[in-house]
N, C-alpha and C positions, 0 to 999 in steps of 0.2 A: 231461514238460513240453515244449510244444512252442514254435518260435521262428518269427514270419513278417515279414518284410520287403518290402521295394520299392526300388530305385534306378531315378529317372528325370531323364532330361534335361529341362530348361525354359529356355526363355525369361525375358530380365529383367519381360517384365509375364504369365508366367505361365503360358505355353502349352509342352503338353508334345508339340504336334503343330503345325502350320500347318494352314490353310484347306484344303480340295477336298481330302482327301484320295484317292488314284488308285492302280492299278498304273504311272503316269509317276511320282507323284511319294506314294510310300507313307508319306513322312514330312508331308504335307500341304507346299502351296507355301510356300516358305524355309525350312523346318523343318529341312533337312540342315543348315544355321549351327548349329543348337541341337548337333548333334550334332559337330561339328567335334573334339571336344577328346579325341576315342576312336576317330576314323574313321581308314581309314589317308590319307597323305599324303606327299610329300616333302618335308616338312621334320620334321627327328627330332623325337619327341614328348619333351614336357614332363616332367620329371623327377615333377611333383606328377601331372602327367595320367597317365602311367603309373602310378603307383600305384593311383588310382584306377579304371583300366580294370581292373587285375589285381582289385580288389575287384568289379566288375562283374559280371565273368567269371566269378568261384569259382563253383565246381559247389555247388550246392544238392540237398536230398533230394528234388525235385519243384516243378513248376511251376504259376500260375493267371495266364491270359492272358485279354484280351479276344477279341472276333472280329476288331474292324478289326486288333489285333497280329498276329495269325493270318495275314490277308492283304484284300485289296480284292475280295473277292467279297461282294455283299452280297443279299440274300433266301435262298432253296434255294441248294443247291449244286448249281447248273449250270456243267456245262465253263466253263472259262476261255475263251474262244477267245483272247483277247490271249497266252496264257504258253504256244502251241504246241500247240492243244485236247488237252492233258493235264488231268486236274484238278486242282485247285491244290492243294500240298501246302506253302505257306510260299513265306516269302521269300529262306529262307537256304542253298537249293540242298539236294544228297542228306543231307548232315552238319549239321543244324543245333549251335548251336554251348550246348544247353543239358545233351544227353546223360544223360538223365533223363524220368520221366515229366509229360509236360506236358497240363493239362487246361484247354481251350478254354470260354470261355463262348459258347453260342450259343442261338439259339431254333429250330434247325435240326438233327435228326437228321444222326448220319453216323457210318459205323466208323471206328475208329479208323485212323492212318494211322501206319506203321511205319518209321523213318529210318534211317539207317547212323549208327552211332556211342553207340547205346544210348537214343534220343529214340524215343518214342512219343507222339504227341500225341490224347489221346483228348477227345474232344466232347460237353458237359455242358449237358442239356436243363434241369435244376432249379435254373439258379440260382445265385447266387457262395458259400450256405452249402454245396450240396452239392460243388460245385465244390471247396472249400479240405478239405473233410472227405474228399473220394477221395484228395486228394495226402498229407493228411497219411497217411493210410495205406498211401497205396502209394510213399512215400519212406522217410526216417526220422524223421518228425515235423515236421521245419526246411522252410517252405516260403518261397517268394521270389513276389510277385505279379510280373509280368514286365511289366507295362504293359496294354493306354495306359491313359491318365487315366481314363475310367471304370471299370477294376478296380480300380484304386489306390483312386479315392471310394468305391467298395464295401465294401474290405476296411476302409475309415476308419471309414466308418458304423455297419461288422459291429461296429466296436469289436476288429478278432480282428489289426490291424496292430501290431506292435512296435517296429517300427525303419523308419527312414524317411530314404533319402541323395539327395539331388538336388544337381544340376549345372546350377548356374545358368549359362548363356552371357550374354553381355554382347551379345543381340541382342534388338529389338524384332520381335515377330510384327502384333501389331495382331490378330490373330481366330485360332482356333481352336478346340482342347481346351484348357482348362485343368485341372491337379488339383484345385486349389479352386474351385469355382465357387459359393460359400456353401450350398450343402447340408450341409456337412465343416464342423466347425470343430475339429478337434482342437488339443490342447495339447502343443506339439513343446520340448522339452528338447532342446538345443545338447550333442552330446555331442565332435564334431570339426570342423573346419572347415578348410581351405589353399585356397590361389589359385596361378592359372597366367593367361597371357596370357588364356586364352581359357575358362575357365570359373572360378568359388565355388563349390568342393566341400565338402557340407556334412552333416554324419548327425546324425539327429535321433533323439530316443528320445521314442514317441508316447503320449500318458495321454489 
């Protein structure tokens, strides 16, 4: 039996990204607010945030991301020139932080790309079934959708989501991604829920 999830941050009206998203601003403009409550900072984190980031973080059997999560290259994959005309390999430098097989949705051929710390990220022409059907095999069945907002409405629609945590910030976006943007209506069962200053952390169990 296998288990697949998602944890994503969002805004109070709903957005799991801000506008324009860019290599300036990859979390779409004001979107870093959404994410405040797991980012590092100087001031100590939150007893309840912390917990929460360590649920984040746990290593999963395998991964299914979008292309914009991936990075801000958008048609083929031509050089970057903005990231040092390297190609781009993420956002999260040599070590990304998932250390696991991770499989990218895109409409764009490409080999895969091989990281330090055990992450591979390989690139899926067919689609988010074939997409979730490579990881559950090449993990140990438990997959995690990693984001943005349109993997997550995929795997909602596939009907193949189980478990569902999002982190409400107590910031208004005004436009961007949303999770739901009424194509999803799933039926989300309250299974925990705390507060911190800065985020409503909440896991959902999804029918």
């Amino acid at each position: 039996m296998t288990f697949t999830t998602a944890h994503m941050s969002v805004s109070l009206d709903g957005y799991a990204a801000g506008p324009d998203q860019s290599f300036d601003h990859p979390l779409g403009v004001g979107g870093h607010a959404v994410h405040r409550w797991h980012l590092p900072s100087q001031e100590p984190q939150h007893e309840v945030d912390r917990r929460w980031t360590e649920s984040l973080l746990r290593k999963r059997g395998a991964y299914v991301m979008g292309r914009n999560m991936y990075g801000p290259v958008r048609g083929g994959w031509a050089t970057w020139t903005e990231a040092g005309n390297d190609a781009w390999r993420g956002w999260w430098g040599p070590e990304p932080p998932y250390h696991a097989p991770v499989f990218v949705l895109t409409h764009h051929e490409h080999e895969p790309v091989e990281m330090e710390g055990g992450t591979t990220f390989h690139f899926v022409t067919g689609g988010f079934d074939e997409a979730l059907r490579l990881a559950r095999e090449a993990g140990d069945g438990d997959v995690d959708i990693a984001g943005g907002a349109s993997a997550v409405r995929q795997a909602i629609a596939a009907g193949e989501l189980d478990e569902l945590s999002l982190d409400i910030a107590p910031v208004l976006l005004g436009s961007g991604e949303r999770i739901f943007d009424g194509t999803v209506s799933p039926t989300l069962e309250i299974i925990e829920a705390e507060h911190s200053p800065l985020a409503t952390h909440v896991r959902y169990r999804v029918s």
